[in-house]
C-alpha positions in Angstrom: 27.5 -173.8 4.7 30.8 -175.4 6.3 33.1 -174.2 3.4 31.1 -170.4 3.3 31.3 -170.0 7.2 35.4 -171.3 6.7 35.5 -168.5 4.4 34.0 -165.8 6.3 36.1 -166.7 9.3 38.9 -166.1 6.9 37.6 -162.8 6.1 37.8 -161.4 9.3 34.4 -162.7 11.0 35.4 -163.1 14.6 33.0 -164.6 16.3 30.1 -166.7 14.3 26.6 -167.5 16.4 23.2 -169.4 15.3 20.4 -168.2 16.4 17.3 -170.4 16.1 14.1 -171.4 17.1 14.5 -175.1 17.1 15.1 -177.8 19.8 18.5 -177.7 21.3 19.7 -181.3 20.5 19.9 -181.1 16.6 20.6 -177.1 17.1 23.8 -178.0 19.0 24.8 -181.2 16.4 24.2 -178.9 13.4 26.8 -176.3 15.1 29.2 -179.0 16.0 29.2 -179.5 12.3 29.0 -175.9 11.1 32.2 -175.3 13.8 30.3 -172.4 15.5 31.4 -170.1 18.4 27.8 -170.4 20.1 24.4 -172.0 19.4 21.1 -170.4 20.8 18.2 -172.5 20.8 14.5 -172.2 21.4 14.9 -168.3 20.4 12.0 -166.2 20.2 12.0 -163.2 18.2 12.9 -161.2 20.9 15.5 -163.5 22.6 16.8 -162.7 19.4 16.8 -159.1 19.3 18.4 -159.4 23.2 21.0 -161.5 21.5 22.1 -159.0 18.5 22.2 -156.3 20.4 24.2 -157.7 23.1 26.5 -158.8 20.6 26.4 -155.8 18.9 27.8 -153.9 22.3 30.6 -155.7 21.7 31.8 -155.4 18.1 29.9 -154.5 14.5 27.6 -157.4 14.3 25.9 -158.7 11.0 22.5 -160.9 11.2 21.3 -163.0 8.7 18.3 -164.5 8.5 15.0 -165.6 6.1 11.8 -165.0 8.2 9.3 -163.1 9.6 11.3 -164.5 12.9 14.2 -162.9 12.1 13.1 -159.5 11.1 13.3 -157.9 14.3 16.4 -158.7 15.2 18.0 -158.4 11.3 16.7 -154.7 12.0 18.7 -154.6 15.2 22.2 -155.7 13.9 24.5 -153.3 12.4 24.3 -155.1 9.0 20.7 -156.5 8.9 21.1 -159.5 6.0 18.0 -160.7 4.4 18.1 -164.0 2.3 15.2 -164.2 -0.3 13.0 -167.4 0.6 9.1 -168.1 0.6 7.7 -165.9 2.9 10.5 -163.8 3.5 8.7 -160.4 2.9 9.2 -158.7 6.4 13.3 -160.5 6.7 13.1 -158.1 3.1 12.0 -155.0 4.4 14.2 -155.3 7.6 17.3 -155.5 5.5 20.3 -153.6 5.0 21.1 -156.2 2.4 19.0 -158.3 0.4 20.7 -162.0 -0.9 18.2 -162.2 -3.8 19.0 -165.4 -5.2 19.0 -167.1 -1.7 22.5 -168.6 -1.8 24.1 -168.1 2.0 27.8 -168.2 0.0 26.6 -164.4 -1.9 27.8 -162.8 1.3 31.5 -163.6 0.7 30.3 -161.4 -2.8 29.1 -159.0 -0.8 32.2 -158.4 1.5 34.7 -158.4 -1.4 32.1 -155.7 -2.6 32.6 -153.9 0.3 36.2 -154.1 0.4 36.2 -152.5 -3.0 33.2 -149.9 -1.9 36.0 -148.5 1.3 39.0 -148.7 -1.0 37.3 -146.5 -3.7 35.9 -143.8 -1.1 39.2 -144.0 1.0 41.4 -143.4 -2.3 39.2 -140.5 -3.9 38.8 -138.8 -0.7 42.1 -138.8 0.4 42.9 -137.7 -3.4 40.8 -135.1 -3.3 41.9 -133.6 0.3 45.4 -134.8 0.5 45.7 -133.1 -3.2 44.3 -129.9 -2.3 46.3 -129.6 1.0 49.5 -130.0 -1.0 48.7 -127.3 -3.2 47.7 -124.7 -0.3 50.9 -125.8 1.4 52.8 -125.7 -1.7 51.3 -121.9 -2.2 52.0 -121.1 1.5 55.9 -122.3 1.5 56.7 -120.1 -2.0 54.4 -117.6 -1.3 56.5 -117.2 2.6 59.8 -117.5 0.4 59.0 -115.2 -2.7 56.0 -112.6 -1.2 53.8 -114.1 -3.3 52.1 -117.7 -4.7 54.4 -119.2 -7.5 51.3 -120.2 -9.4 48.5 -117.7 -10.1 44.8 -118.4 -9.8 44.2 -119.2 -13.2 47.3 -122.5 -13.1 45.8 -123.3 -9.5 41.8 -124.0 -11.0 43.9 -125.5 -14.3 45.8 -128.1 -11.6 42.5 -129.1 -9.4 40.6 -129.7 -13.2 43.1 -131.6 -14.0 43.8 -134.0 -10.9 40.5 -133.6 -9.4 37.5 -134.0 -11.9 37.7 -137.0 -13.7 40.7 -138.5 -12.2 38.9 -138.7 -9.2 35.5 -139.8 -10.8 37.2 -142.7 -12.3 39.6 -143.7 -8.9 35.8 -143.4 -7.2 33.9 -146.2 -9.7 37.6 -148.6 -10.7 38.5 -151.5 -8.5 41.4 -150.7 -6.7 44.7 -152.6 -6.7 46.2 -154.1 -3.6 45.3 -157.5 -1.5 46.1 -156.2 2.3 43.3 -156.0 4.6 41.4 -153.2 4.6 42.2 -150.7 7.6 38.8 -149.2 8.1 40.0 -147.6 11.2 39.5 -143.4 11.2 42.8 -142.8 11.3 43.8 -144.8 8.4 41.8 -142.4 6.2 43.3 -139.3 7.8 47.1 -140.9 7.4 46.4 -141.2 3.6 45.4 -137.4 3.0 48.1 -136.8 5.2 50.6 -138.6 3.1 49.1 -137.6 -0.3 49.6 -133.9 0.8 53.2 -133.9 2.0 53.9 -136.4 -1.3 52.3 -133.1 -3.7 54.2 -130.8 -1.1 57.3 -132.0 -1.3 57.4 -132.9 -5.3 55.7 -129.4 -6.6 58.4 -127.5 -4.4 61.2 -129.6 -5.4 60.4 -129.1 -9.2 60.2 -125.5 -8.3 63.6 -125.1 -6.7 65.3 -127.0 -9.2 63.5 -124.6 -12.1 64.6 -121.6 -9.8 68.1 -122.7 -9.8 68.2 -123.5 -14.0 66.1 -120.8 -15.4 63.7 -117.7 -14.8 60.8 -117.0 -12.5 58.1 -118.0 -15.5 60.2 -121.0 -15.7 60.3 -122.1 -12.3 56.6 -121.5 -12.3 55.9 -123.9 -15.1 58.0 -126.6 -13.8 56.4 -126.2 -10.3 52.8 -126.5 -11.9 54.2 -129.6 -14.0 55.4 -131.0 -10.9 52.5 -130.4 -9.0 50.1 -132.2 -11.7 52.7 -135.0 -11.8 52.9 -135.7 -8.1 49.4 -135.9 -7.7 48.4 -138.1 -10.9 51.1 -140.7 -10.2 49.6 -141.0 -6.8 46.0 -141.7 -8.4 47.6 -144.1 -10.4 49.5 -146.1 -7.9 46.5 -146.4 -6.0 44.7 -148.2 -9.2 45.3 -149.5 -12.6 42.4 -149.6 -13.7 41.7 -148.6 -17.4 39.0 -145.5 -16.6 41.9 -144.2 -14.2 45.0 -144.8 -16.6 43.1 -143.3 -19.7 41.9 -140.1 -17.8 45.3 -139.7 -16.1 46.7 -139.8 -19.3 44.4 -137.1 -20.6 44.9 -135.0 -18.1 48.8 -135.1 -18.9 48.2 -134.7 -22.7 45.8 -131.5 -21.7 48.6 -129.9 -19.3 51.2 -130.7 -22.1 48.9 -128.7 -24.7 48.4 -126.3 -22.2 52.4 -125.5 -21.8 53.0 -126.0 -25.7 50.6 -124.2 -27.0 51.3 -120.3 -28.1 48.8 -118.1 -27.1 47.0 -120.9 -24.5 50.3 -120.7 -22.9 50.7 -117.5 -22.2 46.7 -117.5 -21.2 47.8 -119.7 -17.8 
């Protein structure tokens, strides 16, 4: 226990508290030990409960207990933790989280689990709305400049089937690269789609005035939808290596490339 609580204090856990229902001399000797901001003896279930949720007031609290004495008060904590023991049937069916095979260390598993679980959703999200909002604001800048959208309906659905189906399945189910603390704040979320879309913004309408300024309309056009894919798949892919994203990133470029070369497809899009 030392050694786990070490680690969990490491992993952002502010504040760590025992709760329990024995005597206060050995409750307060074993938290000595343990290093532990408070120790609470003689609870009651519902000096328990009282507890949680007056920690809870404070900041996103997580209880973890084994018991029918705990049950109430796991149900009361933002992340109710049940560890599987003899006669831990209600701690079970209180639970947010069940730690099966009864080992108290599991819950550093299940916080690197959930540092993946927020990367994934925070990195397909952002792909999918940042992506899309560079492509309307890519539409909206040529379309203000020209009179009309450089890229017609049929290249637009070719660009979100090819950065947004399974480019963004895979990103969603791959672990996801990086070792910085997670930023679970609201705003972190919106700051990604914001840079994801000024990123597809900025590199579609840069390959399109450089096409502009060495060739035709048509040719401007396909560089812009090249670009456009581009930006927006070597985003996906700095945000993970994994082998699922790499492979259907690459497939995705290999299907635009037959798209382009193709006679006949070509001229289709």
């Amino acid at each position: 226990a030392p050694r786990t609580l070490r680690r969990l204090r490491a992993a952002g856990m502010t504040r760590l508290v025992m709760l329990t229902g024995d005597q206060p001399a050995p409750a307060e000797q074993i938290g000595t030990v343990l290093g532990l901001d408070e120790v609470a003896a003689r609870q009651t279930p519902v000096d328990k409960v009282a507890k949680v949720r007056a920690e809870r007031e404070r900041a996103v609290t997580a209880m973890v207990g084994d018991g029918a004495n705990d049950a109430a008060a796991i149900r009361a904590a933002s992340v109710g933790i049940g560890v599987a023991s003899p006669g831990s049937d209600p701690a079970r069916t209180a639970a947010d989280v069940m730690l099966l095979d009864g080992r108290i260390d599991a819950l550093l598993d299940a916080l690197d689990e959930g540092e993946q679980l927020w990367r994934r959703v925070q990195s397909a999200v952002s792909m999918l709305l940042g992506g899309n909002a560079g492509e309307v604001a890519f539409a909206l800048i040529t379309s203000l400049l020209t009179g009309r959208s450089v890229l017609n309906a049929r290249q637009m659905l070719l660009v979100n089937m090819l950065t947004d189906a399974l480019p963004a399945a895979a990103l969603a189910v791959s672990t996801q690269d990086g070792t910085a603390e997670v930023d679970r704040d609201e705003s972190a979320m919106w700051r990604a789609i914001a840079i994801r879309g000024t990123a597809t913004t900025f590199g579609a309408t840069l390959a399109w005035l450089m096409g502009r300024v060495t060739g035709t309309q048509r040719r401007a056009a396909t560089i812009a939808l090249i670009g456009l894919v581009s930006t927006q798949l070597a985003q996906t892919l700095a945000d993970s290596h994994g082998v699922l994203v790499v492979s259907t990133a690459a497939g995705s470029f290999l299907v635009l490339a037959a798209v382009i070369s193709t006679p006949g497809l070509s001229q289709i899009f």
